[in-house]
C-alpha positions in Angstrom: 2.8 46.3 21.6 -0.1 46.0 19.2 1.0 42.3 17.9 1.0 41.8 22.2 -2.5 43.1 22.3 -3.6 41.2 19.5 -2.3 37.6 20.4 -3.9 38.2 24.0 -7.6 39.3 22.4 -7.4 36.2 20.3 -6.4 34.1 23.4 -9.5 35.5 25.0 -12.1 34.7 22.5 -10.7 31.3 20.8 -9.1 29.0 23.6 -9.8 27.6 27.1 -8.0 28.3 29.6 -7.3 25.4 32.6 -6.3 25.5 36.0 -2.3 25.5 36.4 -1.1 22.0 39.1 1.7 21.8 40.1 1.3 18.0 39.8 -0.5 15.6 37.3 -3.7 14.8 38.1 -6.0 11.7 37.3 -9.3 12.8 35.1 -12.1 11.4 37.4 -15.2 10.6 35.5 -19.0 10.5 37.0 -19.1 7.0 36.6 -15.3 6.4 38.6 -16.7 8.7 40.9 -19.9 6.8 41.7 -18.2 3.2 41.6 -16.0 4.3 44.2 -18.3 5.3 46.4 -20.7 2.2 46.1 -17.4 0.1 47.4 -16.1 2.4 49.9 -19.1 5.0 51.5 -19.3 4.3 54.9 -22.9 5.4 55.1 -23.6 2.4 53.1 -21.3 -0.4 54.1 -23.3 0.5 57.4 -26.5 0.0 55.6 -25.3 -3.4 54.5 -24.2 -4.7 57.7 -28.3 -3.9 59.1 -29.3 -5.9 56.4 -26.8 -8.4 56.7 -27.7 -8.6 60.5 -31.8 -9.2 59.3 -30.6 -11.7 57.2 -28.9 -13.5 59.4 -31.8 -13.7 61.6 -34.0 -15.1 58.5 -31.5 -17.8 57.9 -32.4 -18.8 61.5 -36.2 -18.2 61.1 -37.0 -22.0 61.2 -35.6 -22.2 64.4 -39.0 -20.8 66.3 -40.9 -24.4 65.5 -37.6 -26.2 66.5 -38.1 -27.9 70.4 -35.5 -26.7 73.4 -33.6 -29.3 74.4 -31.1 -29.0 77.3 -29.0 -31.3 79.2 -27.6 -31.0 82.8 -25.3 -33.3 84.7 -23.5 -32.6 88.2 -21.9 -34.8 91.1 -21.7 -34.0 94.6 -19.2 -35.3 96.8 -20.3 -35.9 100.8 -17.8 -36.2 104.1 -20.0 -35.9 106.8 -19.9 -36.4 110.9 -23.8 -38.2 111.8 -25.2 -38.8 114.7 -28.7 -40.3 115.3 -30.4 -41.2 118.5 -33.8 -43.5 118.4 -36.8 -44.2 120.3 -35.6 -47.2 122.2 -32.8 -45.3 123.1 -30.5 -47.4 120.5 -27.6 -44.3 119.5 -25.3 -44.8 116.9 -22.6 -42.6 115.4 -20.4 -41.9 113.2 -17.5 -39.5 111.7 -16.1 -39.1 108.4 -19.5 -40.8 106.4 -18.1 -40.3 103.2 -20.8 -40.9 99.7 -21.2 -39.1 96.4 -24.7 -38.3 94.2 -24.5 -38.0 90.3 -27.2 -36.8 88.6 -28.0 -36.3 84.8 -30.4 -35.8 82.7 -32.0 -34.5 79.2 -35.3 -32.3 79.3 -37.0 -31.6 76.1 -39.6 -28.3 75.6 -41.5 -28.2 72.6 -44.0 -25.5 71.9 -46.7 -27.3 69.7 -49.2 -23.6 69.4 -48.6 -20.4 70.7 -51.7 -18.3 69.1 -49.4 -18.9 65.5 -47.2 -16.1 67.7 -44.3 -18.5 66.1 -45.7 -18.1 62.2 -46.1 -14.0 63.0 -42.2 -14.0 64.0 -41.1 -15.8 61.2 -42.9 -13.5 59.0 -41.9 -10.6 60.6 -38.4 -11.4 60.5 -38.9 -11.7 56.5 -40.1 -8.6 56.6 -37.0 -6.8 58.1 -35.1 -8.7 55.5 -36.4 -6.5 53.1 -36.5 -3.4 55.0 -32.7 -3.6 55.0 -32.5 -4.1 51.5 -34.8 -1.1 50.9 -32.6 1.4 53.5 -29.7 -0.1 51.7 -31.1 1.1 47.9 -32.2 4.1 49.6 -28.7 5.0 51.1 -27.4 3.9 47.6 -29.6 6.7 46.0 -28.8 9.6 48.5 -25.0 9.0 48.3 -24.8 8.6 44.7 -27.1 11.9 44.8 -24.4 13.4 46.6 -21.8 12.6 44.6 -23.2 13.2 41.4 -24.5 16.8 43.0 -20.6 17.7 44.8 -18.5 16.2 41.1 -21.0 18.4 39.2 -20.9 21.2 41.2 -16.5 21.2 41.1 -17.1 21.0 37.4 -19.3 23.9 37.8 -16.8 26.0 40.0 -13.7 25.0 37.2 -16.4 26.8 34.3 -16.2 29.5 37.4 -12.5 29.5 37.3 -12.0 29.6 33.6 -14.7 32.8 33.5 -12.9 34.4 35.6 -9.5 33.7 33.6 -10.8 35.1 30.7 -12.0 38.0 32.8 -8.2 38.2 33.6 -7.2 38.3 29.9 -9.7 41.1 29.1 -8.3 42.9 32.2 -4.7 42.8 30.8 -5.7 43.8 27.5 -7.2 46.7 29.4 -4.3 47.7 30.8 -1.8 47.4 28.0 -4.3 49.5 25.8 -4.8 52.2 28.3 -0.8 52.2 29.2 0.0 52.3 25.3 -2.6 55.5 24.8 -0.9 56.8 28.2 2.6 56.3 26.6 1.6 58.0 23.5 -0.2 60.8 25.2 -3.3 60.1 24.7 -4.8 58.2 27.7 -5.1 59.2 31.3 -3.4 58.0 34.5 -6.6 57.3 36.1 -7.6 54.7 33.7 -4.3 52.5 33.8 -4.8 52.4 37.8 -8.5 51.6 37.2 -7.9 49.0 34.4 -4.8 47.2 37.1 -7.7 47.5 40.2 -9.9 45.3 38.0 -7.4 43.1 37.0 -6.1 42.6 40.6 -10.2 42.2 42.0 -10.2 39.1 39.3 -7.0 37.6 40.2 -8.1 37.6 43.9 -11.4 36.1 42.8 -9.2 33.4 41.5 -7.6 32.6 44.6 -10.9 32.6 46.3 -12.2 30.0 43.1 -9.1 27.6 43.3 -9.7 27.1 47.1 -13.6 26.2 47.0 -12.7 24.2 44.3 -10.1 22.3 47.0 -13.1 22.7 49.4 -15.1 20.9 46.9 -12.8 18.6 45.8 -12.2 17.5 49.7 -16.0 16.8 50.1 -16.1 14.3 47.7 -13.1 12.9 48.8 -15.2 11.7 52.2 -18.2 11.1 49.7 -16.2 8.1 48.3 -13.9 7.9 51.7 -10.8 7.7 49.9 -7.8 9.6 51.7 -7.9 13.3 52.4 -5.8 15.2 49.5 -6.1 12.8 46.5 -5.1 14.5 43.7 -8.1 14.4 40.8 -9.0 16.5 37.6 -13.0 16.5 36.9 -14.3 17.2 33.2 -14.9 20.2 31.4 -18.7 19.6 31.3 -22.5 19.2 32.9 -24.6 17.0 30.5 -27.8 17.7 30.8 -31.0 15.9 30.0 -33.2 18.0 28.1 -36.0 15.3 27.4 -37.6 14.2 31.3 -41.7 13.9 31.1 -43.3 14.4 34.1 -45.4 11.7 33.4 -42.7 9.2 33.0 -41.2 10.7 36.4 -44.8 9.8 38.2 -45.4 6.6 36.4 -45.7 3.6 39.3 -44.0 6.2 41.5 -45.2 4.6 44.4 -43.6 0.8 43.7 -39.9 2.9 42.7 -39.4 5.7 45.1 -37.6 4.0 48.6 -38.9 6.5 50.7 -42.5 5.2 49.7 -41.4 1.8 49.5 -39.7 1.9 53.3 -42.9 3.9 54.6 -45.1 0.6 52.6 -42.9 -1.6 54.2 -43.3 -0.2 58.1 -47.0 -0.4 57.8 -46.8 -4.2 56.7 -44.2 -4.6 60.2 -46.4 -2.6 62.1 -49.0 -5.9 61.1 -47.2 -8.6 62.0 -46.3 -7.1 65.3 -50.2 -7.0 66.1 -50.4 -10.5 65.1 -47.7 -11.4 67.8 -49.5 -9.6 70.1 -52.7 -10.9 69.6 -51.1 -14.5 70.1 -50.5 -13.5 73.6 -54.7 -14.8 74.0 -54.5 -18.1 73.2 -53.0 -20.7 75.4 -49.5 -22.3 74.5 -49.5 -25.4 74.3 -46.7 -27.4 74.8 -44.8 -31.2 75.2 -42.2 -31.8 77.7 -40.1 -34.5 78.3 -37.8 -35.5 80.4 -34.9 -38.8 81.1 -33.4 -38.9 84.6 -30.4 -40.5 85.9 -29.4 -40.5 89.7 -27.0 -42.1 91.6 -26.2 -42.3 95.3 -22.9 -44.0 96.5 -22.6 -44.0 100.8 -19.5 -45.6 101.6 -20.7 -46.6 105.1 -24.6 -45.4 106.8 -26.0 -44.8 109.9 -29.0 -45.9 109.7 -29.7 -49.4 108.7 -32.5 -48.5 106.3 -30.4 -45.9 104.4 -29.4 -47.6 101.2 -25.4 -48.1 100.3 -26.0 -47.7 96.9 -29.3 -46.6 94.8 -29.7 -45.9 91.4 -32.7 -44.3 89.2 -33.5 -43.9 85.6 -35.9 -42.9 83.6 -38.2 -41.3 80.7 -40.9 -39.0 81.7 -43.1 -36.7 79.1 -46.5 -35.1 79.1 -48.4 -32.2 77.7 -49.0 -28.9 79.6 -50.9 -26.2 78.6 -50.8 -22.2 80.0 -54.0 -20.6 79.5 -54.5 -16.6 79.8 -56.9 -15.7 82.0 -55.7 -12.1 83.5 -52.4 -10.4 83.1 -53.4 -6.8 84.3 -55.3 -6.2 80.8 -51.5 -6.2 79.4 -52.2 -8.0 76.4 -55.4 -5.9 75.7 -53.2 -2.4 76.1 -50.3 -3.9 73.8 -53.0 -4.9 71.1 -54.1 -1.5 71.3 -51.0 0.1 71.2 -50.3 -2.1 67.8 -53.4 -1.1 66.6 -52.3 2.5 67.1 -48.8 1.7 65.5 -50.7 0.6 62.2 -52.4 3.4 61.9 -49.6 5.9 62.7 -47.3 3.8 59.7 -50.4 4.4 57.3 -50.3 7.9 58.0 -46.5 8.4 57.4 -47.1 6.7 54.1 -49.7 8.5 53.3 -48.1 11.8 53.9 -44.6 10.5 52.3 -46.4 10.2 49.3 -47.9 13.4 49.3 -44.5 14.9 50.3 -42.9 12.9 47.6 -45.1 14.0 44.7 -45.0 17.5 46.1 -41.3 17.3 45.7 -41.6 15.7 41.4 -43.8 18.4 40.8 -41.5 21.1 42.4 -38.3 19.6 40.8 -39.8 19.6 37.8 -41.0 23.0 37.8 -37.7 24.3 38.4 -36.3 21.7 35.6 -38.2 23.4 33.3 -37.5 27.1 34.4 -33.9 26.4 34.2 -34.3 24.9 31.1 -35.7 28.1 29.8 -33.0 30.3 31.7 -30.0 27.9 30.0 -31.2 28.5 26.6 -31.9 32.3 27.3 -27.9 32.4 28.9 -26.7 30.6 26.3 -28.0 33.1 23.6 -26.6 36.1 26.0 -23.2 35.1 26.4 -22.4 35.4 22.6 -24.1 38.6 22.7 -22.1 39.3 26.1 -18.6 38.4 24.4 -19.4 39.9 20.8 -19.9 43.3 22.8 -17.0 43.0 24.1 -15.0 42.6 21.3 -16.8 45.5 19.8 -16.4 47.4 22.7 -12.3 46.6 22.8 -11.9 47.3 19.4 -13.4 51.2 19.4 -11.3 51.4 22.4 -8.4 50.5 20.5 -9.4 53.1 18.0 -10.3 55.5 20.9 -14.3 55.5 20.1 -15.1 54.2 23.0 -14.7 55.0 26.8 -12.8 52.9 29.3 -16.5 53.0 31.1 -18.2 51.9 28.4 -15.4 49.2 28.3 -15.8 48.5 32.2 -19.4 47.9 31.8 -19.0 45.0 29.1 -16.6 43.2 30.8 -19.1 43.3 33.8 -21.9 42.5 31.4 -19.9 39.4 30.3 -18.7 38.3 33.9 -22.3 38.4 35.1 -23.3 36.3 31.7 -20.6 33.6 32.6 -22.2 33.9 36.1 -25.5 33.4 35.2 -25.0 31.3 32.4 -22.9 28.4 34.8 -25.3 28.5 37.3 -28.0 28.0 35.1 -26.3 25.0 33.6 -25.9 23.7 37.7 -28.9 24.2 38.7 -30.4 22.3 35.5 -28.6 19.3 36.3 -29.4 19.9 39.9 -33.5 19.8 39.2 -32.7 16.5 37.1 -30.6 14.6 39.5 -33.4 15.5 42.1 -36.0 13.8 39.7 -34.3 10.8 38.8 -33.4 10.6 42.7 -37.3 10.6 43.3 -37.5 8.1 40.5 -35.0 6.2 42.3 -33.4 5.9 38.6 -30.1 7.4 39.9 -29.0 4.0 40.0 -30.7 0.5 38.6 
């Protein structure tokens, strides 16, 4: 009994214990994790396909100083009855008048100045361009975000796990010590049900542990949209970056973070819209042009003077120009309302910048206080575990209460606790930082 209580003590204080599977599982890594996603998250191949769709408009950009030229063509086939009746009283008729009209022609509309509404649209459409390629890097940084914040937080929750196995192991020890002192008269009834209660309250925490880790594990399953129940291991470990500066984090903040840069780049759309409003002033100037072809086939006429067969062709062109003089003040309330557009942009930059350094300066504050709380942890587990080695031991040699024994474990399970969530939420205030940074990814 005492070589069984010996062998499970050392268990507890010298080895790490992993979650049992029934089935191998693949070690994912951060880095898999995030590749994966990149290819497959659906929240960005949807930001690609907006940019792709802006893109495809700029390849076509050229295409506003390019002239309209259409062509139209259409024959028309006559059987008619006609009678006519003249002033001298001369009649003449006749049934089934049979004749056919073609018709063709090629017009040509070219817009020479519009108020330079055509250079405005061009630029604005290079504008959009790279919008989308800002929403795309800003989509990039939120997902990765996410999965950098759900893989970390599984690791997290598998520390969890492996706390509360070692909780498990003191828990047994418990019991065989306070059975062996009950065998040999010594202990008490009481205690062995107390020390089994405690055992069974971890195991169920155990349960509890091994499905949020599924939970978890599920999540980032749709984070990288691969199918539902893939089967993945994550690592032991949350690396931390002790060494952030504040300064470095704020350093030309403004031409790195994409919310700024997507607020910077609304205001400079918002500008190009009021220059194709404006355009709407000045008068469009354009050249048309125009080659006819008709012709008329009658088979038999009426009327002497009606031709049997005419033909026409030709080239016709010319210059027109549409001035603006009133258009129910339209153009005056859209330049306003462009005018009102700019300003309301400038102001969601403005206060996007103020939100954003807000946000460094809170993440950073919290870095640092979970910094503190790490090292603080990780000086009070060792104290946390070397009590309760102490503790078990007097036990053993009946110096010590099974209370006294009770309240280290709990001293050690709230260390583990506090200890893993201060290692979380470390990693957590520097993935929010870097996010900010928009470093998360390069």
């Amino acid at each position: 009994m005492k070589a069984r209580i010996f062998k499970a003590y050392t268990l507890f204080f010298f080895a790490l214990f992993t979650v049992n599977n029934l089935h191998a599982q693949k070690l994912l890594t951060i880095d898999e994790a995030i590749a994966i996603a990149l290819m497959s998250n659906h929240n960005i191949t949807l930001a690609k396909l907006d940019s792709s769709a802006a893109a495809i408009d700029n390849s076509f950009k050229g295409a506003a100083f390019l002239p309209r030229l259409n062509a139209n063509t259409g024959i028309v086939f006559n059987n008619n009855d006609q009678k006519q009746k003249f002033n001298d009283g001369t009649e003449r008729e006749r049934n089934g008048v049979k004749s056919n009209n073609l018709t063709a022609g090629i017009s040509l509309n070219w817009t020479l100045f519009d108020g330079m509404g055509m250079f405005a649209t061009r630029e604005k459409v290079e504008e959009f361009v790279k919008l989308g390629e800002l929403n795309i890097k800003n989509q990039v940084v939120t997902t990765v975000a996410g999965v950098v914040t759900t893989y970390y937080n599984i690791v997290r929750q598998k520390q969890q796990l492996k706390a509360i196995e070692e909780q498990i192991d003191i828990s047994q020890v418990r019991v065989d010590l306070t059975q062996r002192k009950l065998d040999i008269g010594v202990g008490a009834k009481p205690d062995v049900l107390q020390s089994k209660v405690d055992m069974n309250a971890q195991k169920a925490r155990q349960l509890e542990q091994q499905s949020l880790i599924a939970q978890l594990k599920s999540a980032l399953n749709r984070l990288m949209n691969v199918p539902p129940g893939n089967p993945f291991d994550v690592t032991d470990s949350i690396p931390i970056n002790m060494n952030i500066n504040i300064e470095e984090i704020r350093k030309d903040i403004e031409n790195v973070n994409p919310s700024i840069l997507i607020a910077k780049k609304n205001i400079d759309i918002a500008a190009v819209t009021l220059k194709e409003v404006k355009a709407e002033k000045f008068p469009v100037i354009s050249f048309n042009s125009n080659y006819n072809f008709s012709r008329l086939d009658n088979k038999a006429v009426v009327n002497p003077f009606t031709p049997l067969f005419s033909q026409n062709k030709g080239l016709n062109y010319g210059f027109t120009a549409s001035i603006p003089i009133l258009n129910n003040l339209n153009t005056k309330r859209l330049i306003r309302q462009a005018q009102l557009g700019i300003k309301t942009q400038e102001l969601l930059y403005d206060n996007q910048k103020f939100l954003t350094y807000h946000s460094v300066n809170r993440a950073y504050r919290d870095y640092e206080q979970q910094k503190k709380a790490l090292a603080l942890e990780e000086e009070n587990i060792l104290l946390a575990k070397e009590n309760v080695q102490i503790v078990l031991e007097t036990y053993r040699l009946n110096a010590a209460t099974l209370i006294q024994l009770r309240e280290a474990q709990i001293s050690l399970s709230e260390a583990y606790d506090r200890l893993i969530a201060a290692r979380y939420n470390t990693k957590i205030s520097e993935i929010e930082l870097l996010s900010l940074k928009g470093e998360l990814v390069k």
